[in-house]
C-alpha positions in Angstrom: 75.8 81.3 173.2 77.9 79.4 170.2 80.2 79.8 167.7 79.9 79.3 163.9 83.0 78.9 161.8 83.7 81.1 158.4 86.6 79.8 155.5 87.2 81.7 152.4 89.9 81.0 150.0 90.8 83.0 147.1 92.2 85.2 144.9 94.0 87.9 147.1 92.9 90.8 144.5 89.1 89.3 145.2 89.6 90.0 148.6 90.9 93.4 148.4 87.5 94.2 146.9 86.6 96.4 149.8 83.1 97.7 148.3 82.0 94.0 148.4 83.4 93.5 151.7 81.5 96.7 153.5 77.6 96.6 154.5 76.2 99.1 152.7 75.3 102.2 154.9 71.6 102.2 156.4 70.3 105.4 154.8 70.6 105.6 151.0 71.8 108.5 149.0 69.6 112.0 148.2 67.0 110.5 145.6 67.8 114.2 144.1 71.1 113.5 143.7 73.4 111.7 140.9 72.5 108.4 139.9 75.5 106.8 140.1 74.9 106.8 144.3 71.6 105.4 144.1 72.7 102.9 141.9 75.9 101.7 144.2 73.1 101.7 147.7 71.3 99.5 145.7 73.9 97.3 144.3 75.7 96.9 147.5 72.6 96.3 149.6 71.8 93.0 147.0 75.1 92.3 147.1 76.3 92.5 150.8 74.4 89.6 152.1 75.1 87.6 149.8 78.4 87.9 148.4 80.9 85.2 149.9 83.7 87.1 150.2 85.2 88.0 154.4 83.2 91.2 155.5 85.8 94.3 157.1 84.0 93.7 160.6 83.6 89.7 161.2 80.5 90.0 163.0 78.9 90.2 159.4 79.7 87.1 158.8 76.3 86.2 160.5 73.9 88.1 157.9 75.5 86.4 155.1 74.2 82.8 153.8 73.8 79.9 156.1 75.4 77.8 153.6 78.7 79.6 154.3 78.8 77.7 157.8 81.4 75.6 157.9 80.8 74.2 161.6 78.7 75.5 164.6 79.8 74.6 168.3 78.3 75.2 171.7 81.7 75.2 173.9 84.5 77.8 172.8 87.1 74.7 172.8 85.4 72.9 170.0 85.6 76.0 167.7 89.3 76.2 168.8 89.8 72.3 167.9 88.1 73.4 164.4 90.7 76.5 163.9 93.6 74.4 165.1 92.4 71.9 162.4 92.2 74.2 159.6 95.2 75.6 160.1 96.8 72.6 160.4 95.5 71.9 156.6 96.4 75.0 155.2 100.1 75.5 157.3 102.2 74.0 154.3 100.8 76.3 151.9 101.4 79.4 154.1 103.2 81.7 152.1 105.1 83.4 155.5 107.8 80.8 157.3 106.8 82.8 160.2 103.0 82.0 160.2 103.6 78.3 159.4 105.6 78.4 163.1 103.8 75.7 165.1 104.5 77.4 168.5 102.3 81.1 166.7 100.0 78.7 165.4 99.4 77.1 169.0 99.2 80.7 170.8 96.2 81.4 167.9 94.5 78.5 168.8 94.7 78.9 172.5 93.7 82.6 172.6 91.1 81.6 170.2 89.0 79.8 173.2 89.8 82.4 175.3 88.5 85.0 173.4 85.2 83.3 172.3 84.7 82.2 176.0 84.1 85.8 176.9 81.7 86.8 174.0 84.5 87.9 171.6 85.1 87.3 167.5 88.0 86.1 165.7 89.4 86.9 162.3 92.6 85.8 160.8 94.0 85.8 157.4 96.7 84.5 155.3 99.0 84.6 152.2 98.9 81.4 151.1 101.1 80.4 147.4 100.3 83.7 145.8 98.1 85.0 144.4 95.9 82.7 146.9 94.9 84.1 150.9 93.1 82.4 153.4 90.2 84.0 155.8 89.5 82.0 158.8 86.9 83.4 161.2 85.0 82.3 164.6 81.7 84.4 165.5 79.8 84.4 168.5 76.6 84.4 168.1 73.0 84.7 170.2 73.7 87.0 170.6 77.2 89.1 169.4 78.8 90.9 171.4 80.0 93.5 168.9 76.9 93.6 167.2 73.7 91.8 169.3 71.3 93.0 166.6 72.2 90.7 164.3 70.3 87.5 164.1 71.6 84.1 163.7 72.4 82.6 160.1 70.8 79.6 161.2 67.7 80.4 162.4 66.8 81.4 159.0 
């Protein structure tokens, strides 16, 4: 198993866009039905994969482009190092006093290891100076736990 790591910055309103965000479901509207269905299916299954925006269920993050990799590691503790690092980056701009709090932003880095050593994904997100938020993300991969199905994004 390892661990590839996910950044998005952006426009907060970008990431509300929750249509962009979801996978689209497997089986595609009534072809005898209205149009406008069909068309969204269609839209959002072009879309999905390669839209850059944070899916809702991180272990999406793996069907999405390989270019979107911003680091892969074999031992949990590396990808924890990586978090620790971008936080440590983005921590001045945090728009919360509470979530630029070096003792919260040590527990996040410590339960991050933990959690990828047994399988598990990570998601966390930020206000940064409005209207700006930060999505930082750790997936397991070969396979997921939540979702072993998927492939990995980099042997594509």
């Amino acid at each position: 198993m390892h661990h590839h790591g996910y950044l998005w910055t952006g426009y907060k309103m970008r990431f509300d866009e929750e249509a962009l965000r979801r996978p689209p479901h497997p089986d595609p509207p009534p072809a005898d039905g209205r149009p406008e269905p069909a068309q969204r299916h269609r839209e959002a299954k072009a879309e999905f994969p390669v839209v850059d925006l944070p899916p809702l269920e991180t272990a999406y993050w793996l069907v999405k482009p390989r270019k979107l990799v911003r680091g892969t590691w074999e031992e949990p503790k590396e990808a924890a190092e990586w978090l620790g690092e971008r936080l440590t980056v983005y921590a001045a701009r945090f728009d919360s006093e509470a979530d630029r709090d070096s003792g919260r932003l040590a527990i996040l880095i410590d339960s991050a290891a933990e959690r990828l050593g047994w399988g598990g994904d990570l998601s966390h997100g930020f206000y940064l100076e409005r209207p700006s938020f930060l999505s930082l993300a750790l997936v397991s991969c070969s396979p997921n736990r939540a979702m072993p199905d998927l492939g990995c994004p980099l042997g594509r």
